[in-house]
C-alpha positions as CSV (number, residue, x, y, z in Angstrom):
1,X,20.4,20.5,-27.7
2,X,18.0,20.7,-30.8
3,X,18.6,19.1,-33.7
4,X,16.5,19.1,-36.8
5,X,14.7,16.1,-38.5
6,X,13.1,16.8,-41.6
7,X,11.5,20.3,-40.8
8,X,11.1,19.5,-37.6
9,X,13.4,20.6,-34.4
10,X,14.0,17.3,-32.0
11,X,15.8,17.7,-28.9
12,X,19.1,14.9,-29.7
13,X,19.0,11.7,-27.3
14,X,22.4,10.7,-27.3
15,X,23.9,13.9,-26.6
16,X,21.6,14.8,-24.1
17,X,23.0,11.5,-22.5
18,X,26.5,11.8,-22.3
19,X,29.0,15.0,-21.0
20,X,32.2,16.3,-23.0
21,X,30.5,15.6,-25.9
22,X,32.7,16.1,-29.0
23,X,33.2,15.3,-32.9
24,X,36.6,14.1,-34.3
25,X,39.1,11.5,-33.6
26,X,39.7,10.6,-30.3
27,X,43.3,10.5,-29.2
28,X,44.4,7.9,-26.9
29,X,41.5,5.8,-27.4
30,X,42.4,1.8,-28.2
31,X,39.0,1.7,-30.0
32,X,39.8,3.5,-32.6
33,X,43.5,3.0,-32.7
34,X,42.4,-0.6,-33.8
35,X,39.8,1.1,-35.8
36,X,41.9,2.3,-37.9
37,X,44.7,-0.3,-38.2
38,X,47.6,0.8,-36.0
39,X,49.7,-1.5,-34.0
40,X,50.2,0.9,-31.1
41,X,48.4,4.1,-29.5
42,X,51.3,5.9,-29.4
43,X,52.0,5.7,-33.5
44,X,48.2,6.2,-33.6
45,X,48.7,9.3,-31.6
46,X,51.6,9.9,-33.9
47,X,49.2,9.4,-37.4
48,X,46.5,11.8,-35.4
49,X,48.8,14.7,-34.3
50,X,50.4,14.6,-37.7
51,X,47.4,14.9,-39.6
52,X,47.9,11.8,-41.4
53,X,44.4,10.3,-40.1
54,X,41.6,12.6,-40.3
55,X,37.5,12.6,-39.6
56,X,36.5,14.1,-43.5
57,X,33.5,12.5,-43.0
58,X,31.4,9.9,-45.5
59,X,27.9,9.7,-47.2
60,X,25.6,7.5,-45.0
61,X,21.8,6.3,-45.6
62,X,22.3,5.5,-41.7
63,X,20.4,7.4,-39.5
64,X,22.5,9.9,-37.1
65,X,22.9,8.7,-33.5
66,X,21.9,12.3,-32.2
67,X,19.2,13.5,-33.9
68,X,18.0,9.9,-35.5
69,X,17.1,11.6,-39.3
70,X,17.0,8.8,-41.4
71,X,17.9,11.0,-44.7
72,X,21.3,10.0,-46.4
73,X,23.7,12.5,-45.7
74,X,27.6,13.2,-44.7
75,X,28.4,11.1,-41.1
76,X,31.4,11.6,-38.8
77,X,32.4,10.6,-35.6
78,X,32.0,11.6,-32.4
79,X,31.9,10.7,-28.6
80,X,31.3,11.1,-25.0
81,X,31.2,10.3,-21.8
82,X,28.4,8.0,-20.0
83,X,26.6,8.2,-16.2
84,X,29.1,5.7,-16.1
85,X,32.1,7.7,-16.8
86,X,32.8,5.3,-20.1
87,X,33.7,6.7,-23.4
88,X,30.8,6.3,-26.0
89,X,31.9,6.3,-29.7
90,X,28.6,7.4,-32.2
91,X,28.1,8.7,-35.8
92,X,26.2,12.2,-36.2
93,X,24.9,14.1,-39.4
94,X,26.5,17.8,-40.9
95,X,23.8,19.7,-38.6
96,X,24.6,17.6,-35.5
97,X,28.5,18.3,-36.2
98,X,27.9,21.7,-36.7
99,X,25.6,22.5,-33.9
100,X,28.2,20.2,-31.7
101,X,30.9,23.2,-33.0
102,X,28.6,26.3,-31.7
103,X,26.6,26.9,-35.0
104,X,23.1,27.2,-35.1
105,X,20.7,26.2,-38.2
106,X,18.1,29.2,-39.1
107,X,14.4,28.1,-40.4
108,X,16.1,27.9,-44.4
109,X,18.4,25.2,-42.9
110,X,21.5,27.8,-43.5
111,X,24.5,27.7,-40.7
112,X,25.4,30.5,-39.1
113,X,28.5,31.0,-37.3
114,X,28.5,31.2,-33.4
């Protein structure tokens, strides 16, 4: 996958890594059911379905797990699966999400739709 830094196109490290790659809350996972306070996976299954917990997103001066740009910008989740067949939980930037979701970014950093 490409990703852009800056003005310049990278090819992303982490998602290169891992297969069934994908952005959002992750149902049935214990990690983030205790990540985000429930007592049990099945109310946080409940909470997720319901659309009472949702991935919005939040400003981050962190750098993006996928692409590694260091400028401040939106983050949200994501994950994967390792050689190891282990689920990998990561933070990636608008463009990662986006390309993650089938869009690609033209040379005026614009978003068009798949």
């Amino acid at each position: 996958m490409n990703r852009i830094e800056g003005n310049k196109r990278t090819t992303g490290y982490t998602s290169n890594s891992l297969e069934f790659v994908s952005s959002g809350l992750c149902p049935n996972c214990q990690e983030c059911c205790d990540s985000w306070g429930y007592e049990s996976i099945e109310e946080y299954n409940q909470a997720v379905e319901n659309w009472e917990i949702q991935d919005e997103g939040s400003f981050s001066w962190n750098p993006c797990d996928d692409c590694n740009t260091n400028l401040g910008g939106d983050s949200f989740v994501a994950h994967g699966i390792d050689e190891d067949d282990q689920l990998v939980h990561f933070t990636i930037c608008r463009d990662c999400l986006m390309e993650f979701n089938g869009y690609t970014i033209d040379e005026n950093g614009d978003y068009i739709e798949p």
